[in-house]
C-alpha positions in Angstrom: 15.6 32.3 0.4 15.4 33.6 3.9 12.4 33.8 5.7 12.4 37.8 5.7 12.3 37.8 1.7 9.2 35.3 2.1 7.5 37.7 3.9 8.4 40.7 1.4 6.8 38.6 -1.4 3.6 37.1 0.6 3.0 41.0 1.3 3.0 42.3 -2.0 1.3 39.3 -3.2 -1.5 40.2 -1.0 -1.8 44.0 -2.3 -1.6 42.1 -5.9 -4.8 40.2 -5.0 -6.4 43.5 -4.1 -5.6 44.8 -7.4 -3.7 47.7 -5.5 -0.4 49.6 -6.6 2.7 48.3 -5.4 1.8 44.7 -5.3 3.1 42.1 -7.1 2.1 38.5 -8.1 4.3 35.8 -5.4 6.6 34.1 -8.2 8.3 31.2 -6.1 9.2 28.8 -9.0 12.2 26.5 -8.5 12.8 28.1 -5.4 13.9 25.5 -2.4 12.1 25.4 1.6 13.1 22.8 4.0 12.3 22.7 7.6 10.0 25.4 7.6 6.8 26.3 10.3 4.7 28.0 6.9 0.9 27.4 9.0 -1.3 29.6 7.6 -0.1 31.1 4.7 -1.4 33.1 2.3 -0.6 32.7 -0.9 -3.5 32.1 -3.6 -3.3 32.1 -6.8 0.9 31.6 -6.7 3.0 30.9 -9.1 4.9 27.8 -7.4 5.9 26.0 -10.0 8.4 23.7 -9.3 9.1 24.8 -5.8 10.8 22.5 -3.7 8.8 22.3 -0.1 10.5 19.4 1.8 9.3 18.6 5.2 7.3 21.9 5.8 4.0 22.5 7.5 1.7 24.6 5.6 -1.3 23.4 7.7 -4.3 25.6 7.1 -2.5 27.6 4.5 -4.5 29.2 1.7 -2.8 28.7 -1.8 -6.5 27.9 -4.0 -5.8 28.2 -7.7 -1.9 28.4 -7.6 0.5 26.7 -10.0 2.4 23.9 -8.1 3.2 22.1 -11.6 6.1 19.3 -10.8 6.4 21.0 -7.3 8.6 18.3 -5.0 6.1 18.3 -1.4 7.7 15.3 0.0 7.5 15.0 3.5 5.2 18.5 3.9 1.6 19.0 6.2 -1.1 20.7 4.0 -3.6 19.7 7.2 -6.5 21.1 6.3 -5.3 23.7 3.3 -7.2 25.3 1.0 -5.9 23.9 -2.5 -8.9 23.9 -4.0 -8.6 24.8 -8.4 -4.4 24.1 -7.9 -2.2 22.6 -10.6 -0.3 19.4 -8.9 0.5 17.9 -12.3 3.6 16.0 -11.8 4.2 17.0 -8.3 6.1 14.7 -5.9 4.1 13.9 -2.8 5.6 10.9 -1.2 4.9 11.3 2.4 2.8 14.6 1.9 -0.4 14.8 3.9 -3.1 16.4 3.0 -5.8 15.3 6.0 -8.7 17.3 5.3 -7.4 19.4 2.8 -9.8 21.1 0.5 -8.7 19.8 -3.0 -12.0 20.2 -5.3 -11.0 20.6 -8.8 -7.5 20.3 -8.1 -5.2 18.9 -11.1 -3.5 15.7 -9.9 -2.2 14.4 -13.5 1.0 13.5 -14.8 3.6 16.2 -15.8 7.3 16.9 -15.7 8.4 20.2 -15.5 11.9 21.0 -17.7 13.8 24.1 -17.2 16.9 25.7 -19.1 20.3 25.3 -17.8 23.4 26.3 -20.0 21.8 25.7 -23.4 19.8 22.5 -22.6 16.2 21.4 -21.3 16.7 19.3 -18.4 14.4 18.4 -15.7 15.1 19.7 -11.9 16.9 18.5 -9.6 15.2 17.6 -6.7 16.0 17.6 -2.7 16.8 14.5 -1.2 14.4 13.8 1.7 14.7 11.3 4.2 11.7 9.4 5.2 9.9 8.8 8.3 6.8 7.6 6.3 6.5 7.0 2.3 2.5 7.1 2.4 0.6 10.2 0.9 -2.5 10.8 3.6 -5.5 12.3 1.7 -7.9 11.0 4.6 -11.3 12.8 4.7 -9.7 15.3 1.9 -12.3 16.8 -0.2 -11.6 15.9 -3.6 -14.9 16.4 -5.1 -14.0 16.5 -9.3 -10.6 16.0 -8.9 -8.3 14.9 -12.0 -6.0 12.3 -11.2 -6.2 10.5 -14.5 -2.9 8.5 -15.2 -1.8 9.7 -11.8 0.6 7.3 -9.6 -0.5 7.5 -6.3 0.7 4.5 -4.9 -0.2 3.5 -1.0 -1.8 6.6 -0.4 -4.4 6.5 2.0 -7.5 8.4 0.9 -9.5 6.9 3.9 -13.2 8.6 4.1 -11.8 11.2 1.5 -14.8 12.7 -0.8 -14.1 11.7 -4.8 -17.5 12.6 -5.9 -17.2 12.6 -10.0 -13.3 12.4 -9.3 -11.6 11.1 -12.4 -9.5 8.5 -11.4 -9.3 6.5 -14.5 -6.1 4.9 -15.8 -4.4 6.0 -11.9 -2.3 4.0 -10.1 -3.5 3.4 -6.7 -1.6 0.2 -5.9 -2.2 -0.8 -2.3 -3.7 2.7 -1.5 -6.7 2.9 1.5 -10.3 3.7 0.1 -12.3 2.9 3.0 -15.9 5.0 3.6 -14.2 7.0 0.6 -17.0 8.5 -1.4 -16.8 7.5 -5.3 -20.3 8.2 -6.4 -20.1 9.1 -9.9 -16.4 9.0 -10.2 -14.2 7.9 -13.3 -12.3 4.4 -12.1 -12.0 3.1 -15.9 -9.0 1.3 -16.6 -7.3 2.1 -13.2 -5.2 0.0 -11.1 -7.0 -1.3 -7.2 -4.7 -4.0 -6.4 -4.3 -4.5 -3.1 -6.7 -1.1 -2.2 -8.8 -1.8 0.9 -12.5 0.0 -0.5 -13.9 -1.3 3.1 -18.0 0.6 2.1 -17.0 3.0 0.1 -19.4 4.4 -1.8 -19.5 3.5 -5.6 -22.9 4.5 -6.9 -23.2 5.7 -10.4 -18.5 5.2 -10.7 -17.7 3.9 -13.8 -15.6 0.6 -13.6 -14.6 -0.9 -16.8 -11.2 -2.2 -17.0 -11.1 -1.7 -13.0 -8.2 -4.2 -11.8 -8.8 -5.4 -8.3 -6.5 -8.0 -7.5 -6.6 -8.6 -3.8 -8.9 -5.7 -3.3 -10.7 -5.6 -0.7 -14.2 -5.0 -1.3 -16.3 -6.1 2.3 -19.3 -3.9 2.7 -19.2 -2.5 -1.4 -22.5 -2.4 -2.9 -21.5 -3.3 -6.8 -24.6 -3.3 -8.0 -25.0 0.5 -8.0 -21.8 1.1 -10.1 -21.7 1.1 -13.9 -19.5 -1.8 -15.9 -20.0 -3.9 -19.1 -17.8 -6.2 -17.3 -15.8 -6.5 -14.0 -13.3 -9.3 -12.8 -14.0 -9.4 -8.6 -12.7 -13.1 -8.9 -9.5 -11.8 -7.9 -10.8 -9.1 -4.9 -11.4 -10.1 -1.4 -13.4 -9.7 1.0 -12.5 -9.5 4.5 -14.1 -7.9 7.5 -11.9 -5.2 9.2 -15.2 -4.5 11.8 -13.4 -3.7 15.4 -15.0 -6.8 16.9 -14.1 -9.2 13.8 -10.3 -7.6 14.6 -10.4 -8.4 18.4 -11.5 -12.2 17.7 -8.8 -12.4 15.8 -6.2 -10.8 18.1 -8.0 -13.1 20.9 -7.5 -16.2 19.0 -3.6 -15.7 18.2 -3.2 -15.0 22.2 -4.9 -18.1 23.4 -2.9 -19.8 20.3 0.6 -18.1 21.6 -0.4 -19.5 25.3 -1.1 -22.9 23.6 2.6 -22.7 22.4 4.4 -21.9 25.3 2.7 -24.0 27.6 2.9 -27.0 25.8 -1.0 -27.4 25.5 -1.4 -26.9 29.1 -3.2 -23.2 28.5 -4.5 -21.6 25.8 -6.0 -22.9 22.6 -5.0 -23.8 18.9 -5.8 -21.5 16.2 -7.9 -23.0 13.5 -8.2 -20.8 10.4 -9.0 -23.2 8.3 -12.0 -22.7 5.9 -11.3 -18.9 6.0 -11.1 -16.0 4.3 -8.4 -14.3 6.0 -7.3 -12.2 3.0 -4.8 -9.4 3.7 -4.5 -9.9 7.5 -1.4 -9.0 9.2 0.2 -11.9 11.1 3.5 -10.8 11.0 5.8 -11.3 14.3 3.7 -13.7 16.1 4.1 -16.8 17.5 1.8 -19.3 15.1 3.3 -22.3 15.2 1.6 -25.7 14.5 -1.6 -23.3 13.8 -3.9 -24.5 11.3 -4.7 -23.3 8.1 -6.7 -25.3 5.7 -8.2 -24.6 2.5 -8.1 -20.7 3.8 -7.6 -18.1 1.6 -4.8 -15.9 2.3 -4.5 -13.8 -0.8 -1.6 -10.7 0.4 -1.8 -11.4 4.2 1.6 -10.6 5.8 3.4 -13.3 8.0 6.9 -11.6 7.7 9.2 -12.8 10.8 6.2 -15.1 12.2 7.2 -18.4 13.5 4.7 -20.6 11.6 6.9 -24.0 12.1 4.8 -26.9 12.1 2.1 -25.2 10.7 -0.9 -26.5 8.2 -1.1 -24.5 5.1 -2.6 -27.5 2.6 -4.8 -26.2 0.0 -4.7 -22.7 0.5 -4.6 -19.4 -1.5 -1.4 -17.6 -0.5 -1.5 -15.2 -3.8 0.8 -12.7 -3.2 1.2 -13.0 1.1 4.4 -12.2 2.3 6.4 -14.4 4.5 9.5 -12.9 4.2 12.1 -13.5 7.3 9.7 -16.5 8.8 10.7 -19.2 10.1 8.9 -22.4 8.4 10.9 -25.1 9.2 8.9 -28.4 8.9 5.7 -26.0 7.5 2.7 -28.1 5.4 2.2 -26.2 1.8 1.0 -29.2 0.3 -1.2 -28.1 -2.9 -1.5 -24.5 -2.1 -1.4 -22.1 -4.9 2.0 -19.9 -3.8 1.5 -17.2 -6.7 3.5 -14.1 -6.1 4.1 -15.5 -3.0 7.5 -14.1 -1.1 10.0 -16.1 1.0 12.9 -14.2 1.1 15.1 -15.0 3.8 13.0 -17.8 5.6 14.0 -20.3 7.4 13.2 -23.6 5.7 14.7 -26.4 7.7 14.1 -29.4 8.4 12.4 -29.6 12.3 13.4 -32.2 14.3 11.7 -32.7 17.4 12.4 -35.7 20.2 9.3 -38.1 20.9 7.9 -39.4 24.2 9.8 -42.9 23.3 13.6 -41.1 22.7 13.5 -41.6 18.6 13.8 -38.7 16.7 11.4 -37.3 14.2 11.9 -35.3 11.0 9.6 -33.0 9.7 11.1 -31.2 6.0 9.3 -28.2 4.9 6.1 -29.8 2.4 5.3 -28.3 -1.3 4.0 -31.5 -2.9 1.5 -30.7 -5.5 2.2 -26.4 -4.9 1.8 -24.1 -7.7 4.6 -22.0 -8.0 4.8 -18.9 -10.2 7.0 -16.0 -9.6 7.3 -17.0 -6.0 10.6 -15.7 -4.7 12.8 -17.8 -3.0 15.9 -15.7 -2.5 18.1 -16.0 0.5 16.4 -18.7 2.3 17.7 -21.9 4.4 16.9 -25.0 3.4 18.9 -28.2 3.0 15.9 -30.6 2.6 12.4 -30.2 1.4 9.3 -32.2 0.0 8.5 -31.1 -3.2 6.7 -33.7 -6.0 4.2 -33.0 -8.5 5.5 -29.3 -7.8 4.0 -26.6 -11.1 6.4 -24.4 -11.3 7.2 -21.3 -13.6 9.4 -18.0 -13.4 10.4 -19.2 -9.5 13.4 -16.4 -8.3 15.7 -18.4 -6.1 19.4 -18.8 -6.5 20.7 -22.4 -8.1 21.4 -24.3 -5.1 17.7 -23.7 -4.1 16.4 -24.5 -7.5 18.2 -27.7 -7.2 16.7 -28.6 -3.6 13.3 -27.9 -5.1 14.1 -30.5 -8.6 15.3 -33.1 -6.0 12.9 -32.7 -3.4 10.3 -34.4 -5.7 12.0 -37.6 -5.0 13.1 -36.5 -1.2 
């Protein structure tokens, strides 16, 4: 449809909403927009089902109450739209922002939409989209009784978004932002939190049975207002993300990276030990021979950091992410490696030259580790320490498997 034709229908849609003659109701189902500079429009009360909107901009646009069921937004600004009272069931809306979009009562569920084609009841096909960005933004959205129930919103970021008696409860909000969000009296039974940074949101009167919050973040909550029989936090974190907690941070891996490259001459070792460092993002730093001790690192991210040397004895790595690091000669020794992902690092052995002309070796240590579904696949290693090693469901290929068997008697 060209853009002329849209403009036919978006007039005689608005001389529908006047109840005047001549106009007619905008009927856009199934029909396919890509590309397209659509700020400001008009259209509420719409029947949209279906309709394929890939990458468009439909900042402030006005389409409250109007049937998107299983419409494919992927990619597409609603900046500040009114959608307030619309049917999303079953839309697509990877990469979809809706920054302070006005979303109150808006239908959010599952759904699949099934049209007819030659006799049969198949589903549409949808638009391929290429993506710069896979999040949905719902930042500062006004969501205020909301249905999202059994929805799969997965790393969206609904930072300081309002979900006042929202019902959120069986969603799927996997690794999704809810920081200053505002969940008082909101429906959270039975949904999914892992790895959600709630940073002080707001949780007064939310119900939370059956809440799972595995490596959720929950610095500055205030439980105590929410409702719940029961509630598992042993699994959550709780990690300052404060602007001047960030800085010491960023302050102590500079002085650390000085420390490295000057041979001790400048700078200063990092010492994390003792920690909770939960969730941080290391990744592509220079951390080598930092310390680590009995830190907890549940989900922080080390992917491509060169942590050779380094002292990781006794700490919680659940779930962190070192894929492409380089560990040659790295201390594990009895840290709990659940979940934890090494694909493609570099486990050698590190050999360094002392002051006397002997050379050292120094294989990569898991003595006493606990290893369970930690992933393995596509690293190097030809030698490693490995005894008294628990160790169930590990993915790695056989050669490593074998490494790890012998290394108990390296």
């Amino acid at each position: 449809m060209d853009l002329q034709a849209l403009k036919e229908i978006v007039t005689a849609h608005r001389v529908w909403l006047r109840n005047e003659r001549g106009g007619r109701r905008a009927d856009l189902a199934l029909k396919v927009f890509r590309d397209l500079n659509l700020r400001g429009l008009h259209l509420p009360k719409a029947k949209l089902t279906g309709i394929q909107l890939i990458n468009c901009d439909l900042s402030g646009a006005n389409l409250r109450e109007s049937d998107l069921f299983a419409a494919n937004l992927a990619g597409s600004r609603f900046v500040g739209a009114d959608c307030r009272d619309c049917d999303f069931r079953g839309a697509h809306l990877q990469g979809a922002d809706f920054s302070q979009a006005k979303l109150s009562g808006t239908d959010f569920r599952e759904g699949s939409l099934l049209v007819s084609s030659g006799g049969s009841v198949e589903p549409p096909k949808r638009e391929e989209w290429k993506p710069t960005k896979s999040d949905t933004a719902m930042n500062r959205a006004d969501l205020t009784g909301a249905k999202l129930r059994n929805s799969i919103i997965r790393k969206a970021d609904f930072s300081g978004a309002v979900l006042r008696n929202a019902d959120l409860s069986g969603a799927n909000l996997d690794g999704s932002s809810l920081k200053d969000a505002d969940l008082r009296g909101a429906n959270l039974a039975n949904a999914d939190l892992s790895g959600t940074q709630l940073n002080r949101a707001v949780l007064e009167g939310a119900f939370l049975d059956g809440v799972v919050l595995t490596d959720a973040n929950l610095h500055g909550v205030e439980l105590n207002k929410a409702i719940f029989n029961s509630l598992d936090t042993s699994v959550a974190i709780s990690v300052d993300d404060s602007a001047e907690t960030q800085a010491l941070i960023g302050e102590m891996i500079i002085a650390h990276e000085k420390w490295v490259t000057s041979s001790g001459v400048e700078g200063q070792r990092a010492d994390f030990s003792h920690a909770d460092i939960s969730g941080l993002d290391f990744s592509s730093r220079n951390l080598r021979g930092a310390l680590f001790i009995d830190s907890r690192l549940r989900s922080a991210k080390f992917r491509r950091t060169i942590v050779d040397l380094a002292d990781f004895s006794r700490c919680d790595l659940t779930g962190a992410n070192f894929e492409g690091a380089s560990l040659r000669g790295t201390n594990f020794t009895g840290a709990n490696l659940r979940r934890t992902d090494f694909r493609k690092c570099d486990l050698e052995v590190e050999i360094a030259i002392l002051s006397d002309g002997k050379a050292r070796e120094w294989p990569p240590r898991f003595n006493g580790c606990k290893l369970d579904e930690t992933n393995f696949e596509n690293v190097k290693a030809s030698r490693i320490l490995a005894s008294n090693v628990t160790a169930k469901r590990v993915i790695a290929d056989e050669a490593f498997l074998k490494l790890l068997a012998s290394g108990a008697t390296a």
